[in-house]
Backbone as a chain_set.jsonl record, in Angstrom:
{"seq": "XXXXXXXXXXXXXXXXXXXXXXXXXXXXXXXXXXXXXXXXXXXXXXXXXXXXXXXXXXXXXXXXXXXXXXXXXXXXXXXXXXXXXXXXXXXXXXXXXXXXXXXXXXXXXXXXXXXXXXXXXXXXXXXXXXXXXXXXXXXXXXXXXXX", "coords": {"N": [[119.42, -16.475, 190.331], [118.155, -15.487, 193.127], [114.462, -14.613, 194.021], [113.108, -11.228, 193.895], [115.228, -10.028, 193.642], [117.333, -7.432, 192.262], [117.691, -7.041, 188.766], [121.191, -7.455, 187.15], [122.718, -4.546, 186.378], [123.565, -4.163, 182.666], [126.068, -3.116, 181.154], [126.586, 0.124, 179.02], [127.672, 1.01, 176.238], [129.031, 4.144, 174.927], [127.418, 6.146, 173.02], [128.33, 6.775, 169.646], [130.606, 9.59, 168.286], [129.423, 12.219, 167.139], [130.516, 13.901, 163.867], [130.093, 16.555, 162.136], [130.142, 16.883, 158.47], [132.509, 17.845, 156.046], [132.739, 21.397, 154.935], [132.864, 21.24, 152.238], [132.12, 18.44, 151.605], [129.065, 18.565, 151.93], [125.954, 18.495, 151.13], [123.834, 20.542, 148.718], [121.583, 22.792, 149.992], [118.053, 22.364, 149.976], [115.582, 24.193, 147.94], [113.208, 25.796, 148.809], [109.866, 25.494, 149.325], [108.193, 26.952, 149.427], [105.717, 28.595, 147.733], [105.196, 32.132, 148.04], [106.953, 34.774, 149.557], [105.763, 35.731, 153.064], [105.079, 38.402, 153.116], [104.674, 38.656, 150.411], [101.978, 38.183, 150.016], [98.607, 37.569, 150.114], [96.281, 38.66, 152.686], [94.445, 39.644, 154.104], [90.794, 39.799, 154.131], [90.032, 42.344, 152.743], [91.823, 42.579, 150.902], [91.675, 40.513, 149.276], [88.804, 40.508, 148.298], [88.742, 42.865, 147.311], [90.374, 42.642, 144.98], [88.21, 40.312, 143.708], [85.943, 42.142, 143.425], [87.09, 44.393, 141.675], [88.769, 43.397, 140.004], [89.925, 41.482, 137.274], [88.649, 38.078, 136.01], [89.436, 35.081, 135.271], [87.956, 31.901, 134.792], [89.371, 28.467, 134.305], [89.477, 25.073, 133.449], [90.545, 23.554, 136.307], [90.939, 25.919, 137.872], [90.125, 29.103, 139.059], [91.107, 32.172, 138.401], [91.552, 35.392, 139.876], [92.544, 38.82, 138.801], [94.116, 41.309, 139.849], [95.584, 44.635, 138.459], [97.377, 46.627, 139.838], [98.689, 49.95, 140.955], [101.411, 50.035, 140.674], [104.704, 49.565, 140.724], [105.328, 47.416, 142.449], [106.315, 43.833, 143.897], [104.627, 40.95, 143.069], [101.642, 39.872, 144.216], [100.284, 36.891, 146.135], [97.238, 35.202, 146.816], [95.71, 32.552, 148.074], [92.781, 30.599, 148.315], [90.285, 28.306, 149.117], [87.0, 27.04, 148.823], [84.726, 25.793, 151.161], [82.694, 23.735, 149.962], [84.282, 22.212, 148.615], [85.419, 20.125, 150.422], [86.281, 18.775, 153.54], [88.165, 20.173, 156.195], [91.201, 18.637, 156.048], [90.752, 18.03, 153.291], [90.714, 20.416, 152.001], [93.173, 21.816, 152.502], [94.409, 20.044, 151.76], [94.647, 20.55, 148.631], [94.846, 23.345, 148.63], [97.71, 23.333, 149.066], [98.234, 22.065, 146.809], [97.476, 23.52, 144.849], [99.541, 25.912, 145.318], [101.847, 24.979, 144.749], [101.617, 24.316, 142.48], [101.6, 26.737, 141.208], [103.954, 27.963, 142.07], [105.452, 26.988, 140.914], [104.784, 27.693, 137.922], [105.179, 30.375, 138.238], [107.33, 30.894, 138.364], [109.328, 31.558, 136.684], [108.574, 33.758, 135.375], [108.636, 37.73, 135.137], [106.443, 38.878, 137.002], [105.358, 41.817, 137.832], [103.309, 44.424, 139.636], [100.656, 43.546, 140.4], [98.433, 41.867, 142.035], [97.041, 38.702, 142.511], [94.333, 36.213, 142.849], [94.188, 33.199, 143.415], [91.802, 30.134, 143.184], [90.57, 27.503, 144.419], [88.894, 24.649, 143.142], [87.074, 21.695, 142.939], [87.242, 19.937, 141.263], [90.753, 20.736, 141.273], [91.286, 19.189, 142.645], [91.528, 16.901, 141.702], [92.741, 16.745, 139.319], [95.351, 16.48, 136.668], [98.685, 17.417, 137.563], [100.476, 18.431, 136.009], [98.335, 19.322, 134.342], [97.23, 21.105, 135.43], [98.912, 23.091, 135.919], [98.949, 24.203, 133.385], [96.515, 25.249, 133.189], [96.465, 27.262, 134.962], [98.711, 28.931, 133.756], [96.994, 29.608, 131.143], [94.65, 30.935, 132.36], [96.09, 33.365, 133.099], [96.884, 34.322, 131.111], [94.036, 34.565, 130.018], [93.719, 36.709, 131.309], [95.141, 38.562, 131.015], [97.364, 38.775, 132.295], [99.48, 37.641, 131.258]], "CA": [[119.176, -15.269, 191.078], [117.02, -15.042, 194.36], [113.698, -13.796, 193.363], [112.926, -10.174, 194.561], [117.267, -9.322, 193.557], [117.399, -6.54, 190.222], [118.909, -7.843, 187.366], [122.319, -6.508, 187.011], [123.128, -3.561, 185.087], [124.566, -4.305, 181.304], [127.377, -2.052, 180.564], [126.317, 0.528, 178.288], [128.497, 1.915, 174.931], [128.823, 5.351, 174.776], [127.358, 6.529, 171.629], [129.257, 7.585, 167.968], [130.556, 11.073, 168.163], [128.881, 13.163, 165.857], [131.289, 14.758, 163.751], [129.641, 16.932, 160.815], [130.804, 16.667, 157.129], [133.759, 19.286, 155.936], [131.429, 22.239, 154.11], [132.85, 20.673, 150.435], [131.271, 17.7, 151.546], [127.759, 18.861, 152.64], [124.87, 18.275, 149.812], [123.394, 21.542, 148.715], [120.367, 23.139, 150.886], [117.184, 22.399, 149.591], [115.256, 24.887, 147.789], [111.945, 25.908, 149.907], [108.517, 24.87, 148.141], [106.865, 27.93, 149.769], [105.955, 29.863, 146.37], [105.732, 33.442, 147.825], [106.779, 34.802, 150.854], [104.663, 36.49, 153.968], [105.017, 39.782, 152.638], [104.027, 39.047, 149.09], [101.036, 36.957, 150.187], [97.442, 38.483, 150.314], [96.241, 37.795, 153.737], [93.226, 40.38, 154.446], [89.383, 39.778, 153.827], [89.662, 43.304, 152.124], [92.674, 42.134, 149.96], [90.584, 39.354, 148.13], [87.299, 41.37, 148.192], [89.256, 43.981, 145.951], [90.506, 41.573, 143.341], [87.321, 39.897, 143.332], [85.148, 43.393, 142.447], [87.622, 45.157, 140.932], [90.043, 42.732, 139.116], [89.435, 40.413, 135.567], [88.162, 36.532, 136.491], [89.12, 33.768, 134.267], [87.805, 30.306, 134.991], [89.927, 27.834, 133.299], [89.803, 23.41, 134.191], [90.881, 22.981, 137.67], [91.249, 26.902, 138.888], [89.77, 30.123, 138.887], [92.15, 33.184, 138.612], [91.079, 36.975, 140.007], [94.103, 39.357, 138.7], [94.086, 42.932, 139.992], [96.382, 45.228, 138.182], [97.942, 47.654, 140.887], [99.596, 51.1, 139.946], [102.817, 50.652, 141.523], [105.73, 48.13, 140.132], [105.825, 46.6, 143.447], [106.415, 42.604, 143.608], [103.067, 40.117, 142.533], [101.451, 39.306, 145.337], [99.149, 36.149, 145.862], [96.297, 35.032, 147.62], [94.835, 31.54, 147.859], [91.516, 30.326, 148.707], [89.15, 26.973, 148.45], [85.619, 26.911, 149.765], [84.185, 24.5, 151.883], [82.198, 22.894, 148.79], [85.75, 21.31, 148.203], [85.373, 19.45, 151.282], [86.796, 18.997, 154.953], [89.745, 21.092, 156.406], [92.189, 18.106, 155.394], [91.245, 17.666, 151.588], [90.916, 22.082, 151.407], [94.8, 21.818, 152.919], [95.949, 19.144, 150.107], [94.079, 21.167, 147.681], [95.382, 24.733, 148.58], [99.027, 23.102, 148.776], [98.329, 21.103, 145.175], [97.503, 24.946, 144.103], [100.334, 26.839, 145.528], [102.904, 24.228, 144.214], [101.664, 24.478, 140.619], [101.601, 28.482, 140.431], [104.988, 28.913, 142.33], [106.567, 26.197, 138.966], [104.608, 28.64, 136.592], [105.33, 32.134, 138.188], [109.11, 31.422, 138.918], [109.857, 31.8, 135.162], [107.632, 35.184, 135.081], [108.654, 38.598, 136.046], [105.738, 39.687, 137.01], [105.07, 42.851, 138.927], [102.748, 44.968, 140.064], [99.198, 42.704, 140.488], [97.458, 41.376, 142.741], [96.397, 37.496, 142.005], [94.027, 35.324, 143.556], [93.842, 31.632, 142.971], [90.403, 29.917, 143.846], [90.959, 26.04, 144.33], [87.821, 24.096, 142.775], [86.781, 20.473, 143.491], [88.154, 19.347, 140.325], [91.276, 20.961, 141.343], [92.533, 18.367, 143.59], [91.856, 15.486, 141.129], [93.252, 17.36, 137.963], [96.356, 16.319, 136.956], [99.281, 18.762, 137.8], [100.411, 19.291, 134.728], [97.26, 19.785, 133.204], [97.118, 22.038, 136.797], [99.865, 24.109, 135.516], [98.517, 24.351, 132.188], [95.091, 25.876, 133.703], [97.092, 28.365, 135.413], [99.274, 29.55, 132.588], [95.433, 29.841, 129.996], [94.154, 32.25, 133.004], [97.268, 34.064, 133.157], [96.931, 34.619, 129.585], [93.153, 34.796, 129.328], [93.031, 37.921, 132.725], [95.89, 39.998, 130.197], [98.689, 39.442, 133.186], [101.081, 37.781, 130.583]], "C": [[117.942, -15.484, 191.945], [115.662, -14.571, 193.75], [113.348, -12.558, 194.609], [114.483, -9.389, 194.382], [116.66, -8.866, 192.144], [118.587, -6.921, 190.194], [119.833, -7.067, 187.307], [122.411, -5.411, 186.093], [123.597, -3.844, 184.088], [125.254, -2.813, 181.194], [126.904, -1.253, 179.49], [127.333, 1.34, 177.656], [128.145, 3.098, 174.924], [128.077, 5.712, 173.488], [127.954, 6.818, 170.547], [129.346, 8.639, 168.847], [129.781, 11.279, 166.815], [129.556, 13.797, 165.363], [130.533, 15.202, 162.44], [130.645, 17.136, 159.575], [131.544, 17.997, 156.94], [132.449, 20.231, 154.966], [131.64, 21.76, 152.859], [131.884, 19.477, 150.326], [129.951, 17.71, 151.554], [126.61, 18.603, 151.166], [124.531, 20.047, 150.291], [122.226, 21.989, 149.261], [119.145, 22.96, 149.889], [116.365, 23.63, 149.197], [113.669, 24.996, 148.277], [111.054, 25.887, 148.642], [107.872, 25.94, 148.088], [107.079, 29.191, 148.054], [106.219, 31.705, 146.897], [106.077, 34.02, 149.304], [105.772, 35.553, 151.681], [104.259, 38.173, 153.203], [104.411, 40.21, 151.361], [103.27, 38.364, 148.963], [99.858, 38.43, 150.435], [96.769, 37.561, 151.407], [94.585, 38.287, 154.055], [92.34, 39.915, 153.703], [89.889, 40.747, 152.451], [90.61, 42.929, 150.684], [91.739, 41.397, 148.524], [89.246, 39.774, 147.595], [87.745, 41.991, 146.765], [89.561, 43.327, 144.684], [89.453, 40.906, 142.931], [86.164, 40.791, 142.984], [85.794, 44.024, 141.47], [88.283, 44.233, 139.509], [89.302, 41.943, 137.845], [89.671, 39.16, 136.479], [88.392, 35.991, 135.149], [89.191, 32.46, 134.802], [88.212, 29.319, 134.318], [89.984, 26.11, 133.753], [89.519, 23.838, 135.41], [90.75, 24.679, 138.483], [90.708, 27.953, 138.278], [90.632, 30.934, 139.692], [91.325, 34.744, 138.379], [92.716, 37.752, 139.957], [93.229, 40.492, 138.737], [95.241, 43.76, 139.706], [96.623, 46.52, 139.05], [98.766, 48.766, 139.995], [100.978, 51.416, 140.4], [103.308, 49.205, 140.466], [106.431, 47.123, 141.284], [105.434, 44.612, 142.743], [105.113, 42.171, 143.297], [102.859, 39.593, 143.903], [100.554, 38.316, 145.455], [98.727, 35.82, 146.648], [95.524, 33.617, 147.096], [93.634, 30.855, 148.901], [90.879, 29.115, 148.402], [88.252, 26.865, 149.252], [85.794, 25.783, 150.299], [83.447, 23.265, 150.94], [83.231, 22.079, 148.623], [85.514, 20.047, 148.746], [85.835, 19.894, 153.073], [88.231, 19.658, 155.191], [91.131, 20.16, 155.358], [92.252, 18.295, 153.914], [90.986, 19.339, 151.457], [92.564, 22.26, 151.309], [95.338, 21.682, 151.399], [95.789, 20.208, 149.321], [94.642, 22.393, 147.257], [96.964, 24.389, 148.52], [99.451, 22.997, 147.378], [98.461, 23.08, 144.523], [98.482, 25.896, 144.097], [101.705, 26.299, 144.634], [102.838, 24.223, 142.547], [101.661, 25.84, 140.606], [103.465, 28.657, 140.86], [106.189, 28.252, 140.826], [105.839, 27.578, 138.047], [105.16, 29.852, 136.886], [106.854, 32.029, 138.469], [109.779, 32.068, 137.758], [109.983, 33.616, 134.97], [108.292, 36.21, 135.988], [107.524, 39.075, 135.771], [105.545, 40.627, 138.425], [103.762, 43.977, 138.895], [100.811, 44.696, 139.854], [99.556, 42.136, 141.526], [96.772, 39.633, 141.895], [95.867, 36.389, 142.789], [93.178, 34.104, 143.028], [92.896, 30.838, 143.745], [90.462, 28.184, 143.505], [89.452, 25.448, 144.063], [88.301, 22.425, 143.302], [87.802, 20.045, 142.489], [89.742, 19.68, 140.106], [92.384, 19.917, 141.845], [92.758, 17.05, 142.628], [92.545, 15.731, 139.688], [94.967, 16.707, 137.864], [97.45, 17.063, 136.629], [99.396, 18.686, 137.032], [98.973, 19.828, 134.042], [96.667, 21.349, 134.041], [97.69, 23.121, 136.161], [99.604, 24.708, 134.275], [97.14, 25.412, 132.113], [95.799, 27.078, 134.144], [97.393, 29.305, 134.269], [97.835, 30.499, 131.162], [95.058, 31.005, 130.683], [94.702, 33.219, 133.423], [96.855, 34.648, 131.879], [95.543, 35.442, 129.424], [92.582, 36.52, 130.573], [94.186, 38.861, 132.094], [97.112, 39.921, 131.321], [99.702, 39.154, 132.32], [100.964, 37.734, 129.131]], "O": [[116.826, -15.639, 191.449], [115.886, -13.991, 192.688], [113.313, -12.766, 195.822], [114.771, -8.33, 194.938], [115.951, -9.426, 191.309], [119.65, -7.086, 190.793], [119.554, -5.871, 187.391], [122.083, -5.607, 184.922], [124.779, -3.91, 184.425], [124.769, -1.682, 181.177], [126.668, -2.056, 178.587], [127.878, 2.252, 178.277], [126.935, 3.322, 174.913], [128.726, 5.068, 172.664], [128.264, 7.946, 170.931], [128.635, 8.824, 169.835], [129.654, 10.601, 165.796], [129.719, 14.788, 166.074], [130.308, 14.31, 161.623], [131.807, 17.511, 159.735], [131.265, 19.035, 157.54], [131.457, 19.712, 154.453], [130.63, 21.774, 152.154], [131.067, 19.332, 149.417], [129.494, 16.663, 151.096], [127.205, 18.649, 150.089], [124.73, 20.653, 151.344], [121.413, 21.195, 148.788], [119.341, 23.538, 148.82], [116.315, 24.393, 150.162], [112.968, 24.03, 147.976], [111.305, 26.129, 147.462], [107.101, 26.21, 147.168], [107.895, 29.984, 147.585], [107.077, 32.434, 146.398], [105.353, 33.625, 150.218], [104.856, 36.061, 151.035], [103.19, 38.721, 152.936], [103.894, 41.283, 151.05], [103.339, 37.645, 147.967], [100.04, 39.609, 150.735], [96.628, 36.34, 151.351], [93.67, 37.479, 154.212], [92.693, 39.531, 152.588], [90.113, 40.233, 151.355], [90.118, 43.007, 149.558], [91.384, 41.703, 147.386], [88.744, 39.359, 146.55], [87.35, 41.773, 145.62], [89.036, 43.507, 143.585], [89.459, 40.723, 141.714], [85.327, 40.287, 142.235], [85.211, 44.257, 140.411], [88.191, 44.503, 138.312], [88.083, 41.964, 137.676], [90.504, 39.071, 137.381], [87.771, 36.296, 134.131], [90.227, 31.932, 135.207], [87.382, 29.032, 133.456], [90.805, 25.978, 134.66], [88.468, 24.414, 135.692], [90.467, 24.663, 139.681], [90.695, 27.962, 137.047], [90.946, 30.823, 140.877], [90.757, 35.188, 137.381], [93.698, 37.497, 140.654], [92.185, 40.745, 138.136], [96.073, 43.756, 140.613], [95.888, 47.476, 138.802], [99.283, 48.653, 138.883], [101.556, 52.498, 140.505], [102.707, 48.336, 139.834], [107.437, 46.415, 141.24], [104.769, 44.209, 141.789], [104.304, 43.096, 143.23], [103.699, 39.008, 144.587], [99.585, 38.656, 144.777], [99.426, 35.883, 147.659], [94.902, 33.526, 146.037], [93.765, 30.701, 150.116], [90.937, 28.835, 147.205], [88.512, 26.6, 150.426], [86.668, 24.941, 150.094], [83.619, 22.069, 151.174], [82.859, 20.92, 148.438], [85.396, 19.027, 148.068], [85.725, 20.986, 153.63], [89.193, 19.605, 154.426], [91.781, 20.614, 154.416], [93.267, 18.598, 153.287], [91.151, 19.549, 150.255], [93.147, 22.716, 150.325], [95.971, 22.287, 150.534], [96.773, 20.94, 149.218], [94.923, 22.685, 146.094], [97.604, 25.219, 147.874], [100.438, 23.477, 146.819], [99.398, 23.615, 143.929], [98.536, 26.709, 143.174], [102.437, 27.048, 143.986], [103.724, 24.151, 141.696], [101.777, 26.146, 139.419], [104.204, 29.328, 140.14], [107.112, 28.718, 140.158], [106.611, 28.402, 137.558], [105.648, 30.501, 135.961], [107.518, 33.02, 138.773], [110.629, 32.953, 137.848], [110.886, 34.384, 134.637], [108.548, 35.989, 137.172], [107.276, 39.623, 134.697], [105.574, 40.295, 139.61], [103.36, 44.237, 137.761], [99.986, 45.445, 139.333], [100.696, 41.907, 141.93], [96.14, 39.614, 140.839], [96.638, 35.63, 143.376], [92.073, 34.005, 142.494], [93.082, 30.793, 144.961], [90.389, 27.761, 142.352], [88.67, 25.846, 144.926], [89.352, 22.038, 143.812], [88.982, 19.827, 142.765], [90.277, 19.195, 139.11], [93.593, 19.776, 141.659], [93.749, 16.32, 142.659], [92.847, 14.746, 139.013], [95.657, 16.515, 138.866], [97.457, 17.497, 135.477], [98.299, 18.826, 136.492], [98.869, 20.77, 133.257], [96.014, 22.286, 133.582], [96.987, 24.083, 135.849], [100.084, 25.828, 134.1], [96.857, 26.164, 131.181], [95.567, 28.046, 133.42], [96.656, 30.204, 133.865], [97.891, 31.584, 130.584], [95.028, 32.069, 130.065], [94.085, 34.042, 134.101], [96.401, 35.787, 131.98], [95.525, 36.572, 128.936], [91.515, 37.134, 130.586], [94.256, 39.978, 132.607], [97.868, 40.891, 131.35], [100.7, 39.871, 132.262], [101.97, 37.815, 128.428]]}, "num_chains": 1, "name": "protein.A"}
């Protein structure tokens, strides 16, 4: 080839079709990690304020639990938190994830209704190990009278 001549075109294969699996075939949908939804989440300053004057504190291992007993039989609502003492945005993230993922295994079991509960992620939170995570939970569950 001349120099300054473009290289010929190669012939290009259409792609696969995409045809999706019959619905018998399909694997079953994954069940979402998120423990509670928007609605039964404590989002406000004032929210957390209230459980933290009003409500019972038990500090147990890895987590400190504020439970506020409400006078209605509406759903449990929760609220999580980890200072800056923890560390930087990233390891507060892991930390508050590591925390949400061990309460939503303990509280799926539980009907509980009408509280208020806010989970306070400590340093030793992130290096704890989950079970022993879940185990901390369950003690300050126990030791704040919610179960």
């Amino acid at each position: 080839m001349p120099a300054g001549t473009p290289a010929p075109f190669k012939s290009i294969e259409p792609a696969p079709s995409f045809e999706p699996a019959a619905p018998s075939e399909r694997p079953e949908p994954l069940r979402t990690a998120r423990a509670v939804r928007k609605r039964n989440r404590l989002t406000q300053r004032a929210e957390f304020l209230r459980a933290a004057s009003a409500g019972r504190k038990a500090a147990v291992g890895g987590v400190v639990l504020q439970a506020l007993g409400r006078d209605d039989t509406g759903p449990l609502r929760l609220g999580f938190t980890v200072t800056r003492k923890v560390g930087n945005a990233v390891v507060r993230n892991r930390t508050r994830r590591r925390l949400k993922e061990a309460a939503r295994l303990v509280l799926r079991d539980l009907p509980l209704r009408g509280f208020d509960l806010v989970l306070i992620g400590r340093d030793s939170t992130r290096r704890r190990d989950f079970t022993a995570l879940q185990n901390d939970i369950k003690r300050a569950l126990d030791r704040t009278g919610v179960i």
